[in-house]
C-alpha positions as CSV (number, residue, x, y, z in Angstrom):
1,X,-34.7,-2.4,27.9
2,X,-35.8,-0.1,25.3
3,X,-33.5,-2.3,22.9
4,X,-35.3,-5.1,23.6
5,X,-38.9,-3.6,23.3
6,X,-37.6,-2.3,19.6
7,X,-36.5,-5.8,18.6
8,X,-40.1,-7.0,19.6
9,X,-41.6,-4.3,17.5
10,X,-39.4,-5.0,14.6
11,X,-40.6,-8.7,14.8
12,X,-44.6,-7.3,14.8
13,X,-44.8,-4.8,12.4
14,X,-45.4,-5.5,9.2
15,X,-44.7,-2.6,7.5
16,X,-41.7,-2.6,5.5
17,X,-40.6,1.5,5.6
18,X,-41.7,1.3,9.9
19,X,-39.6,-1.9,10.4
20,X,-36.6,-0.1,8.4
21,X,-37.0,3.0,10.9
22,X,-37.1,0.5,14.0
23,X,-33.8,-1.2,13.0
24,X,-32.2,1.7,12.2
25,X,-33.1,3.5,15.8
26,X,-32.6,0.0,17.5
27,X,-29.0,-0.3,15.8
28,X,-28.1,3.8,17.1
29,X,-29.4,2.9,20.9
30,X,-27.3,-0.5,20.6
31,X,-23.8,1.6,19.3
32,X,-24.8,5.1,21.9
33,X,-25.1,1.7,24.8
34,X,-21.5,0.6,23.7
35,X,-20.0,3.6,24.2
36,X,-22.0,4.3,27.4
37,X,-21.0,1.1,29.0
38,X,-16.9,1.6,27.9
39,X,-15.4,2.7,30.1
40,X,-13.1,5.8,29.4
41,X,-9.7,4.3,29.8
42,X,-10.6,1.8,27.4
43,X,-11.2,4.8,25.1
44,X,-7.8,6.3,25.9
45,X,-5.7,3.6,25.2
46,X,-7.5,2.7,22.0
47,X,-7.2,6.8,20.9
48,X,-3.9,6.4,21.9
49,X,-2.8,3.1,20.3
50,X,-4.3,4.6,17.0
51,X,-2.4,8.0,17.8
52,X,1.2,6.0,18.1
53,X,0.4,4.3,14.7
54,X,-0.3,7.5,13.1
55,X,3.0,9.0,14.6
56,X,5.1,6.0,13.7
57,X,4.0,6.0,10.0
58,X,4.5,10.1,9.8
59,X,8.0,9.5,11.1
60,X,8.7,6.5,8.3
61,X,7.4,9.0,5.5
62,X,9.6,11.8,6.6
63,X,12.5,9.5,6.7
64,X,11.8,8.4,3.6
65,X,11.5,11.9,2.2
66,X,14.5,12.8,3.7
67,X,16.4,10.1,1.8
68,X,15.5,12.2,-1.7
69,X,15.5,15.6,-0.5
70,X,18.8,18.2,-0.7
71,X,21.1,15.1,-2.3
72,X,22.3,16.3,-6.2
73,X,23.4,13.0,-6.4
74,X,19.8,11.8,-6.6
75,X,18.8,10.6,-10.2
76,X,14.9,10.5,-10.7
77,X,13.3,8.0,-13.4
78,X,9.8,7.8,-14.3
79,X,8.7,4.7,-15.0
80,X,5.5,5.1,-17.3
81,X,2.6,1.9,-18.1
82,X,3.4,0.2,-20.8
83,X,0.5,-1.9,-22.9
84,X,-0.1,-4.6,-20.3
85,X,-1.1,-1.7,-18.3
86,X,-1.0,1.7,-19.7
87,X,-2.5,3.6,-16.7
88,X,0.5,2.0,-14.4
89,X,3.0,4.5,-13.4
90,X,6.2,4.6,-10.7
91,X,9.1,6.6,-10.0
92,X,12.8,5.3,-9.0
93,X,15.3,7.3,-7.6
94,X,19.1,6.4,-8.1
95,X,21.9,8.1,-5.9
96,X,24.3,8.0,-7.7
97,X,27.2,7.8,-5.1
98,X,26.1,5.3,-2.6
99,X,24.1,3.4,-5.6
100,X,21.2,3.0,-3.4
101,X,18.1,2.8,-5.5
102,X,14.4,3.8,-4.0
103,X,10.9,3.3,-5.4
104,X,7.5,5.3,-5.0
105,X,4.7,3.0,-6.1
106,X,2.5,5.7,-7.4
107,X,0.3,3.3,-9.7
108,X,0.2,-0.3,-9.2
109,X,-2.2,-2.7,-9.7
110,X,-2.6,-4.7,-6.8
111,X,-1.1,-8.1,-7.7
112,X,-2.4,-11.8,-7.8
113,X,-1.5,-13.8,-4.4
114,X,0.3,-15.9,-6.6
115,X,2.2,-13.5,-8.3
116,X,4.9,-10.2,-7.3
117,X,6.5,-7.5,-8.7
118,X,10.3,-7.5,-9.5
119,X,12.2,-4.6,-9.9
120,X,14.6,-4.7,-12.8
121,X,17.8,-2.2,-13.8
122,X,19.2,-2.4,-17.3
123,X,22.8,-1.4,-18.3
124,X,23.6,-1.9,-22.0
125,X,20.1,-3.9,-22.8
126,X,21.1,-6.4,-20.3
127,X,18.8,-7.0,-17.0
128,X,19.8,-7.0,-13.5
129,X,17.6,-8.1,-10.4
130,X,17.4,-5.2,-7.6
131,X,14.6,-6.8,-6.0
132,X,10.9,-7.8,-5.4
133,X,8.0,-6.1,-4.0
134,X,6.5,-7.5,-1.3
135,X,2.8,-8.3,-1.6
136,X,1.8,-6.7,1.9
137,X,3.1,-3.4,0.5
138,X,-0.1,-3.1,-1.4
139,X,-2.1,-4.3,1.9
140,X,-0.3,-2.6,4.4
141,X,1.6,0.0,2.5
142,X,3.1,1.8,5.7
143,X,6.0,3.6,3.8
144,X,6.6,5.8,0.9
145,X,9.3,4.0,-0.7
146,X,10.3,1.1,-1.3
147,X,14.6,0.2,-1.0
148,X,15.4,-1.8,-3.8
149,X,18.8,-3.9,-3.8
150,X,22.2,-1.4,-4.8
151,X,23.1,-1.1,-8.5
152,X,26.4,0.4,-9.4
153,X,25.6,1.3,-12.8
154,X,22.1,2.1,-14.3
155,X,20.5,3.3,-17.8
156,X,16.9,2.4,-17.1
157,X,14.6,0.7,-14.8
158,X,11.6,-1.8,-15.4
159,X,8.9,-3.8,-13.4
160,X,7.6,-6.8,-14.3
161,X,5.1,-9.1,-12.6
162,X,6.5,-12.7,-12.0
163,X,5.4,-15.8,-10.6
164,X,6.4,-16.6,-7.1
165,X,8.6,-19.2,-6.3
166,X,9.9,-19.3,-9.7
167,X,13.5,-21.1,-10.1
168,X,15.4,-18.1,-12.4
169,X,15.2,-15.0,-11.1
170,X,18.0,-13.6,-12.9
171,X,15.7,-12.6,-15.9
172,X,12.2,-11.1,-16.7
173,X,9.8,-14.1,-17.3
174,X,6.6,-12.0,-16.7
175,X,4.8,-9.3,-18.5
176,X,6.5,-5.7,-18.4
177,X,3.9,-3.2,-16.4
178,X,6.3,-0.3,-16.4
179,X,9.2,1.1,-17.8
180,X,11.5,4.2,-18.1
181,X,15.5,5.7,-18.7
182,X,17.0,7.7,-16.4
């Protein structure tokens, strides 16, 4: 009720800084109502949905650091920005045993819906696909890394950005946004 008799006042007043406190007080009363009126289980299982997310994305980070951690066989490169974007940076780690290749997104521009990152390797000058980036990492981004596709032999590592749907995917078509030697 008391709502309602702000909403009237709002309408009759005229003065701009008193109709600015009105709305504000009407829009507390309308939130403090909501939460009044839910009930408490409805609370809960919101809290807990929103604590089991929480959980399950702290369990996918320490997996994820528990990939890199206490392996020598573990080869780090940083890949730095190069002049398309200099402030772009990422890091790949290589094992080199099981060939397995990770990347942390640490700088990325968010790309164009019409356009995704590929992750390159290079051996002797020559590229080799390991893989694209998804576009809803960079909405979602619920892991740390990224698993790229197994390379057996590496000297360096590159992203570009390439068109989607594109028919050769064998080669970099797209500008370079990072790259770095192991």
């Amino acid at each position: 009720e008391l709502n309602s008799f702000l909403g009237l006042a709002v309408i009759e007043v005229t003065n701009i800084d008193i109709k600015n406190i009105l709305k504000n007080l009407q829009n507390k009363l309308f939130v403090l109502g909501s939460d009044l009126y839910t009930p408490k289980t409805e609370k809960n299982k919101k809290l807990s949905g929103d604590y089991t997310n929480s959980l399950t994305e702290l369990n996918t980070i320490k997996k994820d650091i528990q990939v890199l951690t206490n392996k020598s066989e573990i080869k780090m490169a940083s890949l730095k920005g190069t002049d398309v974007s200099p402030q772009s940076y990422t890091t790949v780690y290589w094992d080199s045993t099981s060939h397995d290749v990770y990347l942390l997104i640490n700088n990325l521009p968010k790309p164009p819906s019409e356009k995704q990152y590929q992750l390159w390797a290079f051996l002797d000058g020559k590229p080799i696909d390991i893989g694209f980036i998804s576009n809803d990492y960079f909405i979602k981004q619920n892991s740390l890394l990224v698993k790229a596709k197994s390379v057996q032999k590496v000297q360096a590592f590159a992203i570009s950005l390439e068109k989607i749907g594109r028919e050769d995917v064998s080669v970099p078509a797209g500008e370079v946004y990072v790259y770095g030697g192991l």
